[in-house]
C-alpha positions in Angstrom: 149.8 133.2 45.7 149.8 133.8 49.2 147.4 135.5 51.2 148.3 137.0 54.4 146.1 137.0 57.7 145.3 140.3 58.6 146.9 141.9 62.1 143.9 143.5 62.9 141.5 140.8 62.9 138.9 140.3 65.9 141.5 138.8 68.6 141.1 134.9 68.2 138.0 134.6 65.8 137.8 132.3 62.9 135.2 134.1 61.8 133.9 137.3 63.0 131.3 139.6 61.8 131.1 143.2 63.1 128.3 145.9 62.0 127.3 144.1 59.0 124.6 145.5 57.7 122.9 144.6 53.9 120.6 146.6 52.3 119.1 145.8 48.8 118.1 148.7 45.9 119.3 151.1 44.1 119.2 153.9 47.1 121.1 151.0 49.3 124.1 153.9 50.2 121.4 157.0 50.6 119.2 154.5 52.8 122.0 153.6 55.0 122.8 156.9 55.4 119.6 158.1 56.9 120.2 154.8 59.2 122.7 156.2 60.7 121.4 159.5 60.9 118.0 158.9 61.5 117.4 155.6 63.2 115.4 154.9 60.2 113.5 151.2 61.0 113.2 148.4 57.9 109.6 149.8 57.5 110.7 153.2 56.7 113.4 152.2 54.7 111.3 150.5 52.4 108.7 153.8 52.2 110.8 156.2 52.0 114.2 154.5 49.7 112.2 151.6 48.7 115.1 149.6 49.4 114.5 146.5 52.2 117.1 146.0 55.0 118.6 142.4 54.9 120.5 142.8 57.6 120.4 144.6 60.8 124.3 145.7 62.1 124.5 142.1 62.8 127.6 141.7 65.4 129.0 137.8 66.2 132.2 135.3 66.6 133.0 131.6 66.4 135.7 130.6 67.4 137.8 127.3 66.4 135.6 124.1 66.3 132.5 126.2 67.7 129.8 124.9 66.3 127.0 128.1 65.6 123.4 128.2 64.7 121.8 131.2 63.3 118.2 130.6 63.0 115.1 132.1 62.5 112.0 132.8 60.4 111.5 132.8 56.7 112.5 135.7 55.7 114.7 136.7 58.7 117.5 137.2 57.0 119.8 134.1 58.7 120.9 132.9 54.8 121.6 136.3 53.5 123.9 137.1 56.1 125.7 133.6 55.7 126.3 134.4 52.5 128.5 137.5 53.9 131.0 135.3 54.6 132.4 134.2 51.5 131.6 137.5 50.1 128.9 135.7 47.7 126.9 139.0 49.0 128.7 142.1 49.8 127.9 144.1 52.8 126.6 147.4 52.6 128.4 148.7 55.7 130.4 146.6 58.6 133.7 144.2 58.6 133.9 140.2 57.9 137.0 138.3 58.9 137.8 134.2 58.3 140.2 132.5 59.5 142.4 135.7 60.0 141.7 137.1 56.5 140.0 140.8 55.5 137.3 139.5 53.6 136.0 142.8 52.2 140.0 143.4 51.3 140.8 140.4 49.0 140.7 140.9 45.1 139.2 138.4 43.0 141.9 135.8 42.3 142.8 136.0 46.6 138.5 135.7 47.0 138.4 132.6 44.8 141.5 131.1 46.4 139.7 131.5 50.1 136.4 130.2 49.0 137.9 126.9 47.6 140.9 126.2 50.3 139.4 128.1 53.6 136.1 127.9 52.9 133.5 124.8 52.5 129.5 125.1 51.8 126.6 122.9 51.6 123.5 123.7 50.7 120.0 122.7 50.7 119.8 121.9 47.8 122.3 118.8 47.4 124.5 120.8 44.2 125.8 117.5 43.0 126.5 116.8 39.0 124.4 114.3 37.7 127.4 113.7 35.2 129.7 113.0 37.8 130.1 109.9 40.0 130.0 110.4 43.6 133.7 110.3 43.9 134.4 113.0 41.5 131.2 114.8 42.9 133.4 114.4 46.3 136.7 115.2 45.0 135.8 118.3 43.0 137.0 120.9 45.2 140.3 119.3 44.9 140.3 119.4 41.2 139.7 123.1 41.0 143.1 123.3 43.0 145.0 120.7 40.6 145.6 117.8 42.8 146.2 114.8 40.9 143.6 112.3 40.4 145.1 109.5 42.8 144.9 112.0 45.8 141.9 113.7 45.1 140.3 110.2 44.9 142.0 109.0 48.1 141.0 112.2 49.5 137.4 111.7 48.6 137.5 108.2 49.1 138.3 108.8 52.9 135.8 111.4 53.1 132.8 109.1 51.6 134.2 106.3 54.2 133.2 109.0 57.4 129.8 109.1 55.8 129.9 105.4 55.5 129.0 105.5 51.9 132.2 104.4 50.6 130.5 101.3 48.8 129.0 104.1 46.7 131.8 105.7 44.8 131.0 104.8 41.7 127.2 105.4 41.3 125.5 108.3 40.0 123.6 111.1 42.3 120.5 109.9 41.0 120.7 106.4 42.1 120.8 107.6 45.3 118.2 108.8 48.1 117.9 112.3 49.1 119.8 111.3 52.8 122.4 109.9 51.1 122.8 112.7 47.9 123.2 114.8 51.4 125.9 112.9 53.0 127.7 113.3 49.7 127.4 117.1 49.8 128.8 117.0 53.9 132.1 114.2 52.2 132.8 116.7 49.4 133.2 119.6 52.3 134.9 117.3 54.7 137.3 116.7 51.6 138.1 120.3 50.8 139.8 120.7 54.4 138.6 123.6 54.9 138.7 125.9 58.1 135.2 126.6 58.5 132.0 125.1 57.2 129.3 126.9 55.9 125.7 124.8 56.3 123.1 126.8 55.1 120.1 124.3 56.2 121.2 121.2 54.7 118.9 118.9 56.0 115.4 120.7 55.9 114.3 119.0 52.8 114.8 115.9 54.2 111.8 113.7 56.1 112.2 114.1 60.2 113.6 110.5 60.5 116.3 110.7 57.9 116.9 114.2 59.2 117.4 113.2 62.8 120.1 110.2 61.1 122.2 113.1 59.6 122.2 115.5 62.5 123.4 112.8 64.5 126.7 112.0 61.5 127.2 115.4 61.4 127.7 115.9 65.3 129.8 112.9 65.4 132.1 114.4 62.5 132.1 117.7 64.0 133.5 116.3 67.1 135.9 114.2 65.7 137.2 116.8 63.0 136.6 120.2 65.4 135.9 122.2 62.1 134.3 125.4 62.7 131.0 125.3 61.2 128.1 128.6 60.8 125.0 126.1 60.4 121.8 128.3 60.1 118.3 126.5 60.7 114.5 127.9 61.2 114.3 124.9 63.3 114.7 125.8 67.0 115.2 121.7 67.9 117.8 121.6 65.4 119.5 124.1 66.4 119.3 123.1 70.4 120.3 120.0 69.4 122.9 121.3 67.3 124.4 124.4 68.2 127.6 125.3 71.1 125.9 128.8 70.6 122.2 130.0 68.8 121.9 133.2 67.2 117.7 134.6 66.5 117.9 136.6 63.9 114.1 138.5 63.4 113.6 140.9 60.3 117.6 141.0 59.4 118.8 141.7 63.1 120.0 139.2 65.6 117.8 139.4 68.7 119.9 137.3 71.0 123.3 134.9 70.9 123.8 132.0 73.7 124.3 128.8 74.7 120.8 126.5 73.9 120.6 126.8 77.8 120.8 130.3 78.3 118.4 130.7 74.9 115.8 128.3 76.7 116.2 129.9 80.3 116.6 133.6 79.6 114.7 134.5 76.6 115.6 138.0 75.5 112.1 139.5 74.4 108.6 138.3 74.1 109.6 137.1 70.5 112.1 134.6 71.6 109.7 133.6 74.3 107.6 132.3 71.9 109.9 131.0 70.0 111.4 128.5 72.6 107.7 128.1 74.1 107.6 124.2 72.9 111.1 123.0 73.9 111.4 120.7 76.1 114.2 121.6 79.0 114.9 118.7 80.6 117.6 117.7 78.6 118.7 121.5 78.4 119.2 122.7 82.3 122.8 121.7 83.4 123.4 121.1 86.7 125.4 124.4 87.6 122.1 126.5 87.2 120.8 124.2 89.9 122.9 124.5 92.5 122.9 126.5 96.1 126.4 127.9 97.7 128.2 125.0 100.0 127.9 127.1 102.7 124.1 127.6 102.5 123.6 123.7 102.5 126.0 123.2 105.6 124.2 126.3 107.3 120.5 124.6 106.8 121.7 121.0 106.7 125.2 120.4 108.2 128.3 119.3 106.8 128.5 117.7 103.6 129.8 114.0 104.2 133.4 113.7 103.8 133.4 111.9 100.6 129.9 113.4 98.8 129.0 111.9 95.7 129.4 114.3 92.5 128.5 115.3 89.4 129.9 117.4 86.5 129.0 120.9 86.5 127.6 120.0 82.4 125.2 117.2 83.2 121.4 117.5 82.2 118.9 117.6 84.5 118.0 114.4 82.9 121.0 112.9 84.1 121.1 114.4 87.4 117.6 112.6 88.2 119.0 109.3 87.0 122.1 110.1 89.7 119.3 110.7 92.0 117.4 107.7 91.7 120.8 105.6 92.3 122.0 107.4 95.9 121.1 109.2 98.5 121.9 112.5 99.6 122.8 115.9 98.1 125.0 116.3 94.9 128.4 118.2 95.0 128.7 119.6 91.4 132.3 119.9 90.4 133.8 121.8 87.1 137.0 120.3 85.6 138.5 124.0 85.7 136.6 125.7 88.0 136.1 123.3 91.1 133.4 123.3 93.4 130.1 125.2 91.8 127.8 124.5 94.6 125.5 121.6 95.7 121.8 120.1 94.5 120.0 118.9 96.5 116.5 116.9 95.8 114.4 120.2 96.1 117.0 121.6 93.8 116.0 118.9 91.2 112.3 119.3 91.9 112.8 122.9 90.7 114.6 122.0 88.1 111.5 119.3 87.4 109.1 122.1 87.2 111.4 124.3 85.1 112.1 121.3 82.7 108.4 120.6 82.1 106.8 124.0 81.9 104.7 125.0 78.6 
């Protein structure tokens, strides 16, 4: 069977999500109705259908080896609207595309095929069989396809090696810690090959240090194998720490998408306000929202010396006062595409000081 990628998917999206909404109970398709005719909120969904709205028209890309957070609240609807992807829920209204495919258009036998080749997930909860040993925990997605034992184990084998548990092929899940049962789950999606990687908060059940250990594998494998990965999170740090883009989701709709940076700097509503309150910044503000014009320096200052020292345009403020301690003088801040962004100048880092530090 072959499944072909649909012509009128969302330009270069590997997975896109347009006007999804979900909407449990029986009255789901009279209740979405009066949405759209109405403006109905959740609150008045639930009184007058008694149906609860999941999710809001959610809207989103990620594109190849982006690396997205949706996070949020208990209860904000961030893992119901994961699930959207692989059609494990089914919208009530809107459009979901992976890796060029119609979700919502694929029959059963086309759905199964895209959830065990396109599509990787792992879970909270670790899913591993107890009957199994960790290889064959790892190399069961390759089984469901048919590959022979030698490659599926070779497959899983180099999979358990990036996690560096390699040594552990032949034990059981439970002689293993919860860290490591994890790492498993992460070497048996690394082993499907998939396209994208679906990470409903995999490591919130673990304690902060062990957690900390894993974010840091999984951002070294996710640079070295640029798989495009929806990770959802309620932990704000995480996600920072994390995410190329952050998604809020707050009762089923998402509130605001951006970079951690422009999360942290321009908060969308009070509600995000709050919610970014306790991050610290100084490892957050790059040095292109720092800079002034060239020609605003010369015009106070003079001209820039012929050879000024520089930095890159992505460099943390953090960074930029360690560059600071080591010279003297003002910063030219240079993008690898772009050129000259501006300058920074010590005042400039003060600013950013203040910025970086503020409760």
């Amino acid at each position: 069977m072959s499944i072909q990628p649909n012509a009128n998917d969302f330009h270069d999206a590997v997975i896109a999500i347009s006007g999804v909404w979900k909407i449990f109970g029986d009255r789901q398709a009279e209740a979405m109705e009066a949405i759209r005719r109405d403006g109905l909120s959740k609150a008045e969904v639930l009184e007058k259908f008694d149906c609860v709205v999941g999710v809001a028209d959610a809207n989103f890309t990620v594109t190849q080896g982006e690396i997205f957070c949706i996070m949020g609240l208990s209860g904000s609807g961030k893992s119901t609207l994961v699930r959207h992807v692989n059609r494990l829920l089914t919208p009530t209204a809107g459009q979901v595309s992976v890796a060029g495919l119609d979700i919502m258009a694929l029959n059963e036998d086309e759905l199964l095929q895209v959830r065990n080749e396109k599509i990787a997930m792992v879970f909270q909860n670790f899913g591993l069989m107890p009957h199994r040993s960790v290889r064959d925990n790892v190399a069961m997605p390759l089984e469901i396809r048919g590959m022979s034992q030698n490659d599926r184990w070779q497959a899983a084998e180099r999979a358990l090696a990036l996690v560096e548990l390699a040594e552990w092929k032949d034990k059981f899940a439970h002689e293993l810690s919860g860290g490591m049962q994890q790492r498993v789950g992460l070497a048996r999606a690394i082993a499907a090959d998939a396209d994208v990687l679906l990470m409903d908060e995999p490591f919130s059940a673990l304690d902060p240090l062990i957690r900390r250990q894993l974010q840091d594998e999984f951002m070294r494998l996710a640079n070295r194998m640029k798989k495009t990965t929806l990770f959802i999170t309620h932990d704000l740090d995480e996600a920072v720490r994390i995410g190329d883009r952050i998604a809020i989701m707050r009762d089923g709709a998402i509130v605001q998408t951006g970079t951690p940076e422009e999360i942290i700097m321009k908060p969308a509503d009070d509600y995000v306000t709050d919610f970014v309150a306790g991050i610290s910044r100084i490892n957050l503000i790059r040095a292109h929202s720092l800079t002034i014009p060239r020609a605003q320096y010369e015009a106070e200052n003079g001209p820039l010396p012929d050879a000024p020292h520089t930095v890159d345009g992505e460099e943390t403020l953090k960074q930029i006062i360690q560059r600071a301690t080591e010279i003297d003088g003002p910063l030219l801040v240079i993008d690898k595409e772009a050129g000259e962004l501006g300058v920074i100048t010590n005042s400039q880092i003060l600013n950013g000081v203040i910025m970086g530090t503020e409760d």
